[in-house]
C-alpha positions, 0 to 999 in steps of 0.5 A: 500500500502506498503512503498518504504522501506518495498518494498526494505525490501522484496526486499532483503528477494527474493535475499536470497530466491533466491540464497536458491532456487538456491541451492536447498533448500526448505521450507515448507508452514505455519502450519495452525493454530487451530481455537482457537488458538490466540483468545483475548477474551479465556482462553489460556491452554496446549491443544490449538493449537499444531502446533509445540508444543511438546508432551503433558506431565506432568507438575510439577505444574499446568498451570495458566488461563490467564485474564483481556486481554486488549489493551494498546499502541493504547488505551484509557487514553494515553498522548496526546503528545505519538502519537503510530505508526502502529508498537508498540513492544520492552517495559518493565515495571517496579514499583516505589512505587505505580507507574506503568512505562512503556517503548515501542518503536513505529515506522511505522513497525518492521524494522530499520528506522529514525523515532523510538521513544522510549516513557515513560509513568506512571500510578496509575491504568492502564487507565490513563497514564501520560507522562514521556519522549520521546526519538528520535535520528533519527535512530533505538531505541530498548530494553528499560528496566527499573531498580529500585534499591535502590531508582533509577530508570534508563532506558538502551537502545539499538541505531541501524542504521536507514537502514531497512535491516541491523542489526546495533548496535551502543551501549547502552544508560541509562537516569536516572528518577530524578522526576516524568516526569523529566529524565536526557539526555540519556548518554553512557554506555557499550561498542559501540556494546553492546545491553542490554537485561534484567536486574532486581534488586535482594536483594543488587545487580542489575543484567545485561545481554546483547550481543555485536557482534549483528550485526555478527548474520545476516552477512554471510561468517565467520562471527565473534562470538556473546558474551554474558556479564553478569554484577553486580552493587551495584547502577544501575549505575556502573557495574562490571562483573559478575564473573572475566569476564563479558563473560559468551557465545561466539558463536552464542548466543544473547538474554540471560535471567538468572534466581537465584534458591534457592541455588544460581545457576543460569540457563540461556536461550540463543538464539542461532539464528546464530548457531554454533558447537552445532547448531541453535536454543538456549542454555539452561544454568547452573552455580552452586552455587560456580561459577554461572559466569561458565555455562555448556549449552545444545543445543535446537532445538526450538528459544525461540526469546526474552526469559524472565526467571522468578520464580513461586514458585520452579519452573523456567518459560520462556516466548519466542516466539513459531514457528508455523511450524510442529516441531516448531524448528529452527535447522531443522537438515540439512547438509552442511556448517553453511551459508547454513544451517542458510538460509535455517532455516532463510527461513523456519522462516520466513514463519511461524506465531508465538506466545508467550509462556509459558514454564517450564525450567527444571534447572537439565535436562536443557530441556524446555517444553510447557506450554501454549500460551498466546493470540498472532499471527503473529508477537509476543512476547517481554514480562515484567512481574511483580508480584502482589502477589503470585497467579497473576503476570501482563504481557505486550506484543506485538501481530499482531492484535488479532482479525485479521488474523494469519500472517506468521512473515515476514508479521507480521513484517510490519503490525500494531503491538499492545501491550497488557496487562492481567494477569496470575493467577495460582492455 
């Protein structure tokens, strides 16, 4: 039986199926997936299940097999004082020496509620985890992501409201690890929308990008803009801009990833799920060497939900969220005001079951291509990566229940949630 807040949720979901329905609009029906095409237990390639996927081509290096899947958040070896809910998704991961850190959220499903918890934990093998920290506000936590820098260790995260149906940002939070199990009480940080998206430590400077504005992607009716900061630090702890401005997008990008290529550029991925002149879908990014903080973007029709940008050699990689529609794109190429082209597309998302993907990013053309899915379904995709060595690198993520059925999103959304860990090994 669903709980009295995810039937006021679907509640609301039928008012704007509605009022599209009212206006003519239409939705096709989900995509039936291949047979093999989330299966925990296979090897994942190029060539599983298509359902939206682009036209196979060329890759300019070969995809890795995916190995040691396994279930971690519920699992065996937990604290016994971190209790997972039915929903466990938003996490990261992070090293410290010998030590695996790793952060998620768990609550009673994907919404907006008072009882989120965002938990800590650490561990030297992957099996037994001991307890780190727990934090608790009563309303919504999200985005926990970790940063080692320079001998510090620092959680950022995001405080939402506690109210199911809206989207509510109320700023970032950042606790530092003083010791093994002893952290400092979570402070502010940033400006009070500012939600943190991902930041890494590369060579002497930490690196973060994160959004303000949030709340504009679900509201209607000349909605302000979203804006996309990125900012430097030299201690993890106090950031500056990262050019002679932290604004780097303004419009209806969101979640952005960057990633460094050799020569100093930068190439970024956007989600660009509130849509603006360009469109709807995300924005794929360049900045050159001598002012990385100017990016010149290219619009993409496909939404690449929580992208994470990472190097394999030469080549730049994403991982993002796939739609399991015909054409797999968000921008369905509609006409008419920006409100009831946003709808329509919104509808169309939810409808649709979804996985995690691998794709290649092309720096130059600014295009990005399919590589392969990783074991998900459903409800899908918040992944951390981290290298082991130079052929394997280690993912976590969240996934609708491999074994079970392959539910379209909005489902999966209020159903249990997983998270899993495997690896990626390459050739």
């Amino acid at each position: 039986m669903r709980s009295l807040r995810a039937v006021k949720l679907l509640a609301r979901r039928a008012l704007a199926i509605a009022w599209l329905l009212a206006l003519g609009c239409s939705a096709q029906a989900p995509a039936t997936p291949g047979p093999d095409a989330a299966k925990g237990d296979a090897v994942q390639t190029a060539t599983g299940d298509t359902a939206g996927a682009p036209t196979p081509v060329a890759l300019a290096a070969p995809a890795p097999i995916v190995a040691e899947l396994r279930a971690v958040v519920p699992g065996p070896g937990l604290p016994t004082d971190v209790s997972p809910q039915s929903s466990n998704n938003n996490l990261d991961i992070a090293r410290v020496g010998a030590t695996l850190l790793f952060a998620f959220r768990t609550a009673p499903d994907h919404f907006a509620g008072p009882h989120t918890r965002l938990h800590v934990v650490a561990t030297q093998d992957e099996k037994t985890w001991t307890h780190e920290a727990s934090y608790q506000l009563k309303t919504d936590l999200r985005e926990p992501r970790l940063l080692v820098h320079k001998g510090r260790t620092f959680l950022y995260f995001a405080v939402l409201g506690s109210d199911a149906g809206a989207f509510e940002p109320q700023g970032t939070r950042v606790s530092e690890r003083l010791q093994p199990g002893q952290w400092t009480e979570p402070k502010p940080v940033f400006a009070p929308t500012f939600i943190p998206w991902r930041v890494r430590s590369l060579g002497a400077k930490a690196w973060l990008v994160g959004y303000t504005g949030g709340g504009n992607v679900y509201q209607l009716q000349g909605a302000a803009p979203v804006v996309v900061h990125w900012f430097q630090s030299d201690d993890g702890a106090a950031w500056l801009p990262a050019g002679p401005t932290s604004v780097v997008l303004e419009g209806g990008a969101s979640e952005t990833d960057v990633a460094f290529l050799d020569d100093g550029a930068v190439v970024a991925v956007a989600r660009n799920e509130r849509g603006d002149a360009s469109g709807f879908g995300s924005k794929v990014c360049r900045g050159d060497k001598a002012t990385p903080y100017q990016w010149t973007c290219k619009s993409d029709k496909r939404k690449y939900d929580s992208p994470l940008l990472f190097r394999h050699g030469p080549q730049v990689y994403l991982i993002g969220r796939r739609n399991l529609s015909p054409s797999g794109d968000f921008d369905l190429g509609s006409t008419g005001p920006l409100d009831t082209r946003y709808l329509k597309y919104q509808l169309d998302y939810w409808l649709h079951p979804k996985r995690c993907a691998l794709w290649r990013v092309d720096p130059v053309a600014l295009t990005v291509t399919h590589v392969l899915d990783l074991p998900s379904r459903g409800d899908t995709c918040f992944a951390s990566l981290l290298p082991i060595d130079a052929r394997t690198d280690l993912i976590y993520n969240y996934s609708s229940p491999l074994e079970g059925p392959d539910l379209p999103w909005l489902e999966g959304q209020q159903g249990p949630t997983l998270i899993y860990r495997h690896l990626l090994q390459w050739p």
